[in-house]
N, C-alpha and C positions, 0 to 999 in steps of 0.2 A: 203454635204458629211456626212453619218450616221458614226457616231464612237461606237464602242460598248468596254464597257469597264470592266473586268473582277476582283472580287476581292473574297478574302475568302480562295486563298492556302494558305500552309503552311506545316510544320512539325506536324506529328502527329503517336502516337503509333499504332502498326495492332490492329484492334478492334476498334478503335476510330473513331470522325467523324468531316466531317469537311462538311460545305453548303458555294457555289460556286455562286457568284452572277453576272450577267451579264443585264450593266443598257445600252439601247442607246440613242442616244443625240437628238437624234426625234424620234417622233411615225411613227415607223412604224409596230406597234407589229399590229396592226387590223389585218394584211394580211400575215405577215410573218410566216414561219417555223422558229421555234428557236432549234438550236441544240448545245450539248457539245461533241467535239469531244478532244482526247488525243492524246500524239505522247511521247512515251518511246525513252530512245535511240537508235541508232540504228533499232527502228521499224515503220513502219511505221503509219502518222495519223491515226486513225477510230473511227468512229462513237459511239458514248457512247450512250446517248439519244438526242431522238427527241420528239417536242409537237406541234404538226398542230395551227391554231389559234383558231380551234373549242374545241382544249384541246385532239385529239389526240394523245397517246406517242406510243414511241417505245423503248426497252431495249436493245442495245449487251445480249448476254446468260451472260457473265460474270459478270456482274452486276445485273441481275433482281434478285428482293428481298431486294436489298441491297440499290439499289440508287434507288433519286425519284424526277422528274423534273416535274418543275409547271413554271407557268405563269403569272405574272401583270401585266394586259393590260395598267391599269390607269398607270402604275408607270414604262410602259417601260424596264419593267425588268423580266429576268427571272434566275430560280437559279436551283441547283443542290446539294439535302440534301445527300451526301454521308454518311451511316453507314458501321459498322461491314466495313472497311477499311485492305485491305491488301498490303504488300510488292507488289506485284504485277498492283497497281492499281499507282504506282508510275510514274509519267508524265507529261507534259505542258498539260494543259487542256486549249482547245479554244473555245469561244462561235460563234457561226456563226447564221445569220438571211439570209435569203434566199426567194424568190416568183419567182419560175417557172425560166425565163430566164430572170426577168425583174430586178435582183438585188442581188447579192453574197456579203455579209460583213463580214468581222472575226474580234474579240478582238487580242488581242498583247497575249495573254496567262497568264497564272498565275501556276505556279508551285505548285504540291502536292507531298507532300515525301511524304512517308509513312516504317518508322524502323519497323523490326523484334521483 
């Protein structure tokens, strides 16, 4: 069983930045999509960013410019540099690894506030 394990939230002021790291307990990064999805209250999860294993990404609109996801293949891990942070950006943020129909994983989440 793949465990993926989320660390780096916290408390931080709007403007500020916090990077979000997600290791898992086997290699499975060779093949996998790794994604950071959040879930506010009351709203629903989505999609923050994705990175193919060739190093493909993708941005929500709300974050491009601002957040930047990369990938360690060697170290199983991959992270989420959040800058320029705002009220809005406040959420459980989950790491998820995924290959087609052959394998859905999610971390337990890791909480980001972010104050006015």
């Amino acid at each position: 069983q793949v465990q993926l394990v989320e660390s780096g939230g916290g408390l931080v002021q709007a403007g500020g930045s916090l990077r979000l790291s997600c290791a898992a307990s086997r290699s499975i990064f060779s093949i996998a999509v790794m994604g950071w999805y959040r879930q506010a209250p009351g709203k629903q999860r989505e999609l923050v960013a994705q990175i193919t294993s060739g190093g493909r990404n993708y941005y929500v609109d709300s974050v491009k410019g601002r957040f930047t996801i990369s990938r360690d293949n060697a170290k199983n891990t991959v992270y989420l540099q959040m800058n320029s942070l705002k009220p809005e950006d406040t959420a459980v943020y989950f790491c998820n690894a995924h290959y087609g129909n052959q394998f859905d994983y999610w971390g337990q989440g890791t909480q980001v506030t972010v104050s006015s």
